[in-house]
C-alpha positions as CSV (number, residue, x, y, z in Angstrom):
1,X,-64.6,66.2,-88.2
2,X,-64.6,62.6,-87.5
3,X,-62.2,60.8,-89.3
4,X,-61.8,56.2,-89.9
5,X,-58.1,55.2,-90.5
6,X,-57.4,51.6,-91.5
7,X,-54.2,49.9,-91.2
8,X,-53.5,51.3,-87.8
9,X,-51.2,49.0,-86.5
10,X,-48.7,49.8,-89.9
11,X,-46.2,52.4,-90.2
12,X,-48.6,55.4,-91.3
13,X,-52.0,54.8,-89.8
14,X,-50.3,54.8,-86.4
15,X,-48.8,58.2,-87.3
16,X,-51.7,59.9,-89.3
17,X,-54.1,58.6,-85.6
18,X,-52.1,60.8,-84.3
19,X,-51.9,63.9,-86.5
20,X,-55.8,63.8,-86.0
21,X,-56.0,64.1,-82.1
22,X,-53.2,67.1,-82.3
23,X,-55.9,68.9,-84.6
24,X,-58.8,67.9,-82.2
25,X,-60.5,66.1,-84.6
26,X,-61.9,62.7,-83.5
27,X,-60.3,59.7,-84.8
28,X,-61.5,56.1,-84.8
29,X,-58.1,53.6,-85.8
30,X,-59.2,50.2,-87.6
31,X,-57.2,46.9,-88.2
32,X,-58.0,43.4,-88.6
33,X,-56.9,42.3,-84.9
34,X,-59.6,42.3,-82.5
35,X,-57.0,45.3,-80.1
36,X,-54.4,47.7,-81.3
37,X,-51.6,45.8,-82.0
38,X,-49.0,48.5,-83.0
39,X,-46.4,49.7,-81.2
40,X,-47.3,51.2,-77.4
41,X,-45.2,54.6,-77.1
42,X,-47.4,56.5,-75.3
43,X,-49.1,58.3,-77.7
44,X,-52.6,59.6,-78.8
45,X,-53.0,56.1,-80.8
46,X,-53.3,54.0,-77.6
47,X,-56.2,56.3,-75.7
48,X,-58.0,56.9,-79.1
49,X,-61.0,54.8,-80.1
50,X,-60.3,51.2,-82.2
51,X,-62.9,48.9,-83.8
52,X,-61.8,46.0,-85.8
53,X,-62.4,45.4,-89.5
54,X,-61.7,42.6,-92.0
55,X,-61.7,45.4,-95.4
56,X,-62.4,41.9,-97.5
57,X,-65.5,41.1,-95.5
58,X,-67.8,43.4,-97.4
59,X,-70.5,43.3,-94.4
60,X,-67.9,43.8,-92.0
61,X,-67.1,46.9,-93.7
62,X,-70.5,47.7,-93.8
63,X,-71.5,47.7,-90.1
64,X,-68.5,49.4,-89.2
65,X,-68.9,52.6,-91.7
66,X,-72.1,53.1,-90.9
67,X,-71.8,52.9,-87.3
68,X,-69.2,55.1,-87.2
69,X,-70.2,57.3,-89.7
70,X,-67.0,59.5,-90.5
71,X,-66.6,62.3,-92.8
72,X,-63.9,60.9,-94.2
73,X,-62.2,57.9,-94.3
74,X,-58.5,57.5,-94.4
75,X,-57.4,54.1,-96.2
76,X,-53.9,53.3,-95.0
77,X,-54.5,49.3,-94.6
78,X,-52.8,47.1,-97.6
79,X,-51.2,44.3,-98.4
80,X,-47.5,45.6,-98.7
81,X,-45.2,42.3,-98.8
82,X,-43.8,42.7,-102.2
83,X,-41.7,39.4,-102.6
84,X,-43.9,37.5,-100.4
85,X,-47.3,39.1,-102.8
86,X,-45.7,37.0,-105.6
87,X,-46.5,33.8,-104.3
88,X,-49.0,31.8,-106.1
89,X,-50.7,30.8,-102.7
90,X,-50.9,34.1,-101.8
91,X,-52.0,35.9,-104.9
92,X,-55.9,35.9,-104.4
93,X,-55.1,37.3,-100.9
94,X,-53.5,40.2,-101.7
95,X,-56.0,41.0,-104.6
96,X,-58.8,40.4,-102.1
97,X,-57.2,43.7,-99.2
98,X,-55.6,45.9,-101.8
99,X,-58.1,45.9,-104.2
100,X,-61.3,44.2,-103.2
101,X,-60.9,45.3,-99.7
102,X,-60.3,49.3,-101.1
103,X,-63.6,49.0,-103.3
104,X,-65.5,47.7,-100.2
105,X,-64.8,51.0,-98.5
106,X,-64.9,53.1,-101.4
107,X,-68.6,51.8,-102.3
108,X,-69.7,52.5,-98.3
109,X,-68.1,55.9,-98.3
110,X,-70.2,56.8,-101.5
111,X,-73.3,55.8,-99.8
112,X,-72.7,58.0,-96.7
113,X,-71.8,60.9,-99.0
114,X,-67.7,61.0,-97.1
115,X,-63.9,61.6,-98.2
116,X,-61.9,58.7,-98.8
117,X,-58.1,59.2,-99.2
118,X,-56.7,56.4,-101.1
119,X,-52.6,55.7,-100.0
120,X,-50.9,54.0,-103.1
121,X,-47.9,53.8,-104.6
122,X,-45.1,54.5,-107.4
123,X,-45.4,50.7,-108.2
124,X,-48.5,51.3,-110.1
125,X,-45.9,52.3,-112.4
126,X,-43.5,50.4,-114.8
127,X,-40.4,52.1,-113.1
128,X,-38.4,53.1,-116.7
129,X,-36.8,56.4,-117.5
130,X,-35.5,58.8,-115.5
131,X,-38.4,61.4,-115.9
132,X,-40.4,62.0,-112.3
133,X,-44.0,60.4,-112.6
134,X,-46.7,63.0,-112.5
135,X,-49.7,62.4,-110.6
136,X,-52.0,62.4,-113.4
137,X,-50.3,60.2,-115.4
138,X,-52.2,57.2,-116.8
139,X,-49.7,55.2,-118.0
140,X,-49.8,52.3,-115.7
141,X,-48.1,49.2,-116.2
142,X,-47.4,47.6,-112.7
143,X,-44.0,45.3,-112.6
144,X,-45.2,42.4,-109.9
145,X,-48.6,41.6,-108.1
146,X,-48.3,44.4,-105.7
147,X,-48.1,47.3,-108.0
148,X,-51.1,45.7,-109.8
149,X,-53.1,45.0,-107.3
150,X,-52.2,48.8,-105.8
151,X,-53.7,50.0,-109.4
152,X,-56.6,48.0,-109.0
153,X,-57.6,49.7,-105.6
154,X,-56.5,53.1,-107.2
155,X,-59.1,52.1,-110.4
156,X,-62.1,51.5,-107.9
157,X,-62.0,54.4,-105.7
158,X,-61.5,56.5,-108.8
159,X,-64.7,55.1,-110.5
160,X,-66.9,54.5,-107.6
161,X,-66.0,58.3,-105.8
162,X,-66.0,61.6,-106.5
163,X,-64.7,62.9,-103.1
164,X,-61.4,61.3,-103.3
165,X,-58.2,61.3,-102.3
166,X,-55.5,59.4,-104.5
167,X,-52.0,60.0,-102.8
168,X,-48.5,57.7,-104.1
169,X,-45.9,57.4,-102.1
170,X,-42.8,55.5,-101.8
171,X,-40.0,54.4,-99.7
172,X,-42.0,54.9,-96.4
173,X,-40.4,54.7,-93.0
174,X,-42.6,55.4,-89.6
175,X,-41.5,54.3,-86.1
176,X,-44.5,51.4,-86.0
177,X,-42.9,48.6,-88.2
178,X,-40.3,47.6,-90.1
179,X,-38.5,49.7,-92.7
180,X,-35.0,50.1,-94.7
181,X,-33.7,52.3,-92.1
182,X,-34.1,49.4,-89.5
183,X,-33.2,46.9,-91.7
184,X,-30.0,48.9,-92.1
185,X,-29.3,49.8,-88.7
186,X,-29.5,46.0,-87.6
187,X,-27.3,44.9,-90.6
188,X,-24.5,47.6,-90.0
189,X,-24.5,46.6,-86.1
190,X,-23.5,42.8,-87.6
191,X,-21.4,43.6,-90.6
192,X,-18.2,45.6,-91.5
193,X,-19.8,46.0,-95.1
194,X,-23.2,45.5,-96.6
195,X,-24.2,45.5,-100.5
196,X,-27.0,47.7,-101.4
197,X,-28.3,48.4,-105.0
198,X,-27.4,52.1,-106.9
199,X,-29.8,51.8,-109.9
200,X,-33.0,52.2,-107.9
201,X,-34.2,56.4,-107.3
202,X,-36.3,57.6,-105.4
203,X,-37.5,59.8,-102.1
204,X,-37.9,58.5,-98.6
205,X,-40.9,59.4,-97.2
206,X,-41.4,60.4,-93.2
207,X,-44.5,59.2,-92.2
208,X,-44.5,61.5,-89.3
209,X,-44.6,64.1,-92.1
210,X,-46.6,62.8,-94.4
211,X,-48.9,62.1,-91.9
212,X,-49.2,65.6,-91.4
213,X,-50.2,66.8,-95.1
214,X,-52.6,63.6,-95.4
215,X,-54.7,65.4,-92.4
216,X,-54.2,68.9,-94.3
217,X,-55.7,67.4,-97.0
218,X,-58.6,65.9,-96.2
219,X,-59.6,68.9,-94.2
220,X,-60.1,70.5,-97.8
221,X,-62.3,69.3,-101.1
222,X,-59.2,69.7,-103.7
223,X,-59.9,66.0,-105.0
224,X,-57.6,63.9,-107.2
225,X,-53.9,62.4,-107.6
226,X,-51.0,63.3,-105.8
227,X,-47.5,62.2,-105.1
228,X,-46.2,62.9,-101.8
229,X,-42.6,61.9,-100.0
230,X,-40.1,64.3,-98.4
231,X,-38.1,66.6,-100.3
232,X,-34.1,66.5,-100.5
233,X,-33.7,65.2,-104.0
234,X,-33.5,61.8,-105.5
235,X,-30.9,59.5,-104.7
236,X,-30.5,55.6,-104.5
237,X,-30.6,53.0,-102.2
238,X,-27.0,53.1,-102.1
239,X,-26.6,56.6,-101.1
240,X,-29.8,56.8,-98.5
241,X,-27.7,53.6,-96.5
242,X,-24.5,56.0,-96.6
243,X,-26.6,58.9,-95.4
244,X,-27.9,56.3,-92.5
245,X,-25.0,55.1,-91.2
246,X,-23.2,58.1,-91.1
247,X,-26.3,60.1,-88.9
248,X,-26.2,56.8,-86.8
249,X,-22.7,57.2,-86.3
250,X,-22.0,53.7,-87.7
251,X,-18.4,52.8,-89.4
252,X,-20.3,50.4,-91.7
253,X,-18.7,50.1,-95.6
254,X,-21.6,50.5,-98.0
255,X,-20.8,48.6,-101.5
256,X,-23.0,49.6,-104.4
257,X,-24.3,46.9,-106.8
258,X,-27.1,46.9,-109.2
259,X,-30.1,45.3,-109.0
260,X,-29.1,41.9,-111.0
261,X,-26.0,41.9,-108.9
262,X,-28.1,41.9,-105.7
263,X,-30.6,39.4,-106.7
264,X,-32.4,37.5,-104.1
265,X,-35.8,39.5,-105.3
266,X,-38.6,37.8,-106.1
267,X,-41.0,40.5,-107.2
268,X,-39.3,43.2,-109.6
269,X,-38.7,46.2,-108.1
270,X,-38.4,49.7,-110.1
271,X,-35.8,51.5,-111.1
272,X,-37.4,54.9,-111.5
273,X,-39.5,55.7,-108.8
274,X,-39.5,59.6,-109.1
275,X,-42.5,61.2,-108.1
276,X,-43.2,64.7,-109.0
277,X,-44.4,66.8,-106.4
278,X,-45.2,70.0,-107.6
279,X,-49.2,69.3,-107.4
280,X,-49.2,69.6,-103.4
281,X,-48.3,73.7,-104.1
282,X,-50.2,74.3,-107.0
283,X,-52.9,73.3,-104.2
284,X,-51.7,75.5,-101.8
285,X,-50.2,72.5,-99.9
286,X,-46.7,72.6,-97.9
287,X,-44.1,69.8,-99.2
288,X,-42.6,68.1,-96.8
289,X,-39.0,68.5,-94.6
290,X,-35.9,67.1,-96.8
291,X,-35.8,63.9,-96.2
292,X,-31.9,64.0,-94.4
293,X,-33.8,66.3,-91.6
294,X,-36.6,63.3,-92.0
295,X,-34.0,61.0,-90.9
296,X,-32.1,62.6,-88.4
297,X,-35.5,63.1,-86.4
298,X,-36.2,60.0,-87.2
299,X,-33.0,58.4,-85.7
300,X,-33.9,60.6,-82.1
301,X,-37.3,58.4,-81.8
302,X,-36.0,55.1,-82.4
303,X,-33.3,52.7,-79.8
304,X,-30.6,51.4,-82.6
């Protein structure tokens, strides 16, 4: 099987690039810069085939697909500044990669008859309640420009393809790029004490694992929705930073605060983003490690 992946220099195309060459499967990574420009660890990524691709430049997407021709086509690329996505000037931009960028592959992938597995997000969601969002749910309402524009690129691969892939995730940490994890490792090496908001639940998500059921999955034909991050139960921000620093080893104080006490947001972020899982073994997929183990294997691949 030969298999695209966009957004290779990010946190999960680098990973799922290389979950393919472990299974033997050729893999051909994509980004916008003209050479890989993730992280160089040594791994299958950097020996693997690369071709660069605008996603908003319809022909560029275009000449690439079909040259390529893959069977399936693993859509990892996205605009993923939240605050930053808010910004009038940038608006049209992130519209143009998240969703004009997604239906540009989606309507190549139709003509060459290939899988496309769509990553999105719990954003697409308003974030209310307490209840875990099921996969099928329709009950969008996005709470800033990202989540909408997420939805968008969910909408189009949904109505252009029937061989697709539609998988939310949330709280996403990888070794290529920046994450909370870094974030707090940096901040607790600087600080005694760092604030970090308790009214927003979720899952982390591994994407060393996740990359791992993402190549399960497009090895099979079960189409459709699914939420995927690690397992381990839902917590807040609050209590992933104390789980963090006390792996690392660090002596950091963690205060909690809500979200209004934190401020300093400009997109609005949600306060429920449960996903429900269950979908992945009614497939006959494998969920994923808890996501303490996620982090403690993490913390052995990274220098902090």
């Amino acid at each position: 099987m030969k298999i695209l992946v966009t957004g290779v220099a990010g946190q999960l195309g680098h990973d799922v690039m290389n979950e393919i060459a472990k299974r033997g499967y050729d893999g051909i990574g994509s980004d916008i810069a003209p050479v890989y420009s993730g992280v160089a660890d040594g791994s299958a990524i950097t020996t693997m085939p690369y071709v660069a691709m605008d996603i908003t430049d319809k022909a560029s997407v275009e000449k690439v697909l079909k040259e390529v021709a893959p069977d399936a086509v693993v859509h990892c690329a996205a605009w993923t500044a939240v605050d930053l996505a808010e910004e009038e000037d940038n608006i049209e931009k992130v519209r143009a990669i998240n969703a004009g960028g997604t239906e540009n592959i989606a309507q190549v992938c139709k003509e060459l008859d290939c899988k496309m597995m769509y990553i999105s997000t719990d954003y697409v969601f308003d974030g209310q309640g307490k209840e875990a969002w099921q996969p099928d749910c329709k009950e969008y309402k996005p709470l800033n420009i990202y989540g909408q524009t997420k939805l968008e690129g969910e909408l189009a691969v949904a109505n252009i393809l029937e061989k697709h892939f539609i998988v939310r995730i949330a709280w996403v940490f990888g070794v290529n790029g920046k994450n909370f994890i870094k974030t707090m490792l940096n901040v607790g090496k600087k600080y005694d004490t760092v604030r970090v908001v308790n009214d927003q639940i979720g899952t982390p998500t591994y994407t060393y694992d996740l990359a791992r059921l993402l190549t399960e999955m497009i090895e099979t034909e079960k189409y459709g929705y699914y939420h995927a991050t690690n397992e381990g139960g839902y917590i807040s921000w609050y209590e992933f930073a104390c789980e963090i620093f006390r792996q690392a080893g660090y002596q950091t104080k963690v205060v909690p605060v809500t979200t209004e006490e934190y401020g300093l947001t400009k997109a609005a972020r949600p306060f429920n983003s449960r996903l429900e899982k269950g979908k992945l073994v009614q497939k006959g997929f494998k969920l994923l490690p808890t996501w303490q183990d996620a982090l403690r294997r993490y913390l052995k691949e990274i220098d902090y």
